[in-house]
C-alpha positions as a Python dict, from the first residue, in 0.01 Angstrom:
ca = {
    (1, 'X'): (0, 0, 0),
    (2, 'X'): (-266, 274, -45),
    (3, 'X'): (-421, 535, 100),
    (4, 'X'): (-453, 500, 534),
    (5, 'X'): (-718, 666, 679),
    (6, 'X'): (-520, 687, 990),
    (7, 'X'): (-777, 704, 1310),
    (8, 'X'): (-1035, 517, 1111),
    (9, 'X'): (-797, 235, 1057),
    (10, 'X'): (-947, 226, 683),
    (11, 'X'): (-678, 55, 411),
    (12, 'X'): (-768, 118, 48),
    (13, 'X'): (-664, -96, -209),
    (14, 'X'): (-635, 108, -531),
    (15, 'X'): (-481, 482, -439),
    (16, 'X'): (-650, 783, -466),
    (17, 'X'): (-567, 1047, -746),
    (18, 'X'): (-642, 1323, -545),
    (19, 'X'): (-794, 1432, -237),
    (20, 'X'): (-1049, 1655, -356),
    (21, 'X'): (-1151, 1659, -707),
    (22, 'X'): (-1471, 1850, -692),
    (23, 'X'): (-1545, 2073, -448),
    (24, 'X'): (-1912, 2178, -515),
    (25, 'X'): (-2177, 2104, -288),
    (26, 'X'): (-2400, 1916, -286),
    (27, 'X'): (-2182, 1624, -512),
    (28, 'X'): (-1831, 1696, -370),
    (29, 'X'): (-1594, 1425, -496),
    (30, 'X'): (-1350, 1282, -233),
    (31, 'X'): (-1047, 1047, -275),
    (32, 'X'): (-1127, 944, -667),
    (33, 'X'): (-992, 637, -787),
    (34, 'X'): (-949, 466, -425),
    (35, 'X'): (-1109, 134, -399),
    (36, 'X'): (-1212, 29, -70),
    (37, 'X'): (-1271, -370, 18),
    (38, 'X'): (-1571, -320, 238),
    (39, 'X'): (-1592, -754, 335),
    (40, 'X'): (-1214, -748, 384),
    (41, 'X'): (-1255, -464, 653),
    (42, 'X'): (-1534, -702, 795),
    (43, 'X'): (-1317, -980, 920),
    (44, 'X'): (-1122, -775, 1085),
    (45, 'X'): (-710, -697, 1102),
    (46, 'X'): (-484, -976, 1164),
    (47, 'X'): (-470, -887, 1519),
    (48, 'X'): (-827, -945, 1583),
    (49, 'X'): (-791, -1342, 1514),
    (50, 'X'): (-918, -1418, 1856),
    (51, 'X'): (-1214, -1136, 1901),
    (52, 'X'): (-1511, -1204, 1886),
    (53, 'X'): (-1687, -1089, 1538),
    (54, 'X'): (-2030, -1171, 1575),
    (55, 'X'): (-2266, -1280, 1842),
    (56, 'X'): (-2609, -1436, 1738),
    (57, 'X'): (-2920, -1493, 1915),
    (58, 'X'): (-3215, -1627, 1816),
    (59, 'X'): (-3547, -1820, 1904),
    (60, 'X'): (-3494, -2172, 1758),
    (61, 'X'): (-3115, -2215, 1732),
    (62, 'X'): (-2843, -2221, 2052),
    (63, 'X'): (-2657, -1934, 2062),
    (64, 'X'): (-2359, -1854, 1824),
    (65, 'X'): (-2035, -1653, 1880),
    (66, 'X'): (-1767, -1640, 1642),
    (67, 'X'): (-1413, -1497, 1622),
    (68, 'X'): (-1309, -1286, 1311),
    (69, 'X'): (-1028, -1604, 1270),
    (70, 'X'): (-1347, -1821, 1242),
    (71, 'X'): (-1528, -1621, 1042),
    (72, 'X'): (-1220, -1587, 792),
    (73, 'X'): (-1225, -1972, 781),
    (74, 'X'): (-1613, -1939, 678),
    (75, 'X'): (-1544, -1718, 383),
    (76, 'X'): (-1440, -1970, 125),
    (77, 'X'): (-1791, -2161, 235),
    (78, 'X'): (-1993, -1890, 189),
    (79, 'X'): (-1811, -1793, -185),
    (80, 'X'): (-1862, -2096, -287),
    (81, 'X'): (-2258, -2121, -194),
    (82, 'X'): (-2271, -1812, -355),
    (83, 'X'): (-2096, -1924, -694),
    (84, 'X'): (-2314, -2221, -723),
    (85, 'X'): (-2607, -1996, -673),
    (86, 'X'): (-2462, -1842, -1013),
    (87, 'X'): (-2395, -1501, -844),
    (88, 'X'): (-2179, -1267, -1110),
    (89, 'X'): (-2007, -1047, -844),
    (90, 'X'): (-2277, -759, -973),
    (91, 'X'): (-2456, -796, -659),
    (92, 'X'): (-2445, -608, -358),
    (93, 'X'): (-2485, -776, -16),
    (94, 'X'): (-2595, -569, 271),
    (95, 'X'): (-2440, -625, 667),
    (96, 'X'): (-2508, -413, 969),
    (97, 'X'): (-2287, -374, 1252),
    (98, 'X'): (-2521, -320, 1604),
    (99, 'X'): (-2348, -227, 1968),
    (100, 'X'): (-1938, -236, 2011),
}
């Protein structure tokens, strides 16, 4: 249980000391302490099994859709490639989200 960003349907995993711990501008500090799981808001809610996640296009390979349940299923694949890539968990991967 942490902090629910209602509308925004945001969950955060560590709760937040405050709202507002510094108020000047620029360098305001909002919700300190609250740890957000930006991958784990990536595959989508429970709910959202069946959706489709991500749609792929490309020159050289057929088309691809996936489902956030099949993407889920993918994760423990792609932690593992990472691992024996000897990643520490220091890096930062980017993703982009484009149309609905």
């Amino acid at each position: 249980m942490g902090l629910d960003l209602g509308v925004f349907e945001i969950r955060a995993h560590a709760p937040h000391e405050r709202v507002l711990a510094r108020r000047q501008m620029p360098g305001a500090q909002w919700f300190p302490g609250t740890r957000l799981n930006y991958a784990g808001r990536l595959l989508g809610r429970d709910e959202d099994r069946d959706r489709t996640a991500v749609v792929a296009r490309s020159q050289t390979r057929p088309p691809i859709e996936l489902t956030f349940g099949e993407l889920r299923e993918q994760v423990p694949r792609a932690r593992a490639g990472l691992e024996s890539a000897n990643a520490s968990g220091r890096e930062r991967l980017g993703a982009a989200k484009f149309g609905n």
